[in-house]
N, C-alpha and C positions, 0 to 999 in steps of 0.2 A: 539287121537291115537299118536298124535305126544310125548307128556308126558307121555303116559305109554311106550313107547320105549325110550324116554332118561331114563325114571327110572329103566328101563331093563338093560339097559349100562352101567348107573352106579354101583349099585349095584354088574355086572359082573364083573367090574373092581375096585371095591372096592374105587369108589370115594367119598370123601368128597363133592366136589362143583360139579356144571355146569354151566361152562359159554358159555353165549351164544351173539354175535354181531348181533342186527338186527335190521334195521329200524325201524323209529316209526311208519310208517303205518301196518308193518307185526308185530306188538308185539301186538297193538290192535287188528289187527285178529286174530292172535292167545292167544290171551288172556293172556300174559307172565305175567301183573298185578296180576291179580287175582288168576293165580297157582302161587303167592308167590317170582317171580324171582322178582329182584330188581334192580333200576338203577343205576349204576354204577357214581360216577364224572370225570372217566379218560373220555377225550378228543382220539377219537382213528380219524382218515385221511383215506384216499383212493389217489391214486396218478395210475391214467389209461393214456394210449396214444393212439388214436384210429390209430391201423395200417393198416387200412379198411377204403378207403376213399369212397365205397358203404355202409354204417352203416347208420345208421341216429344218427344225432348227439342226439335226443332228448332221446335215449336209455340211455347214458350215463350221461345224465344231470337229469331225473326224478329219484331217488331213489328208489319209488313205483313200477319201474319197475325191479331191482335189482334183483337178486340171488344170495350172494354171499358166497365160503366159506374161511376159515382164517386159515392159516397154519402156526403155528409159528416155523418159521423155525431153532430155535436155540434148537432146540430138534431132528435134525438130526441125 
């Protein structure tokens, strides 16, 4: 499901690429290999400050637990 709606999206917006940021536990579950996306060598970081001293630290230390999305903000 997930791939036939990015392919919807793009095609609506007439995209060449799709790129996509996602852990390597969620790329195996969703199978990014095998529909053909590819790993990238850029280096990309995450930089969080827990402002929630009720959080459990291990939310933001496991990755597998992650959601996250990426706004690049220079296309404001």
């Amino acid at each position: 499901i997930l791939f036939s709606h990015l392919k919807v999206v793009a095609k609506k917006n007439n995209c060449e690429v799709v790129v996509v940021m996602i852990n390597e536990p969620w790329s195996k579950k969703y199978g990014f290999k095998k529909n053909f996306f590819i790993k990238t060598p850029a280096v990309f970081s995450i930089i969080f400050k827990i402002l929630n001293n009720n959080l459990k630290k291990e939310a933001f230390t496991d990755s597998s637990l992650w959601h996250l999305t990426w706004l690049d903000s220079d296309d404001l």
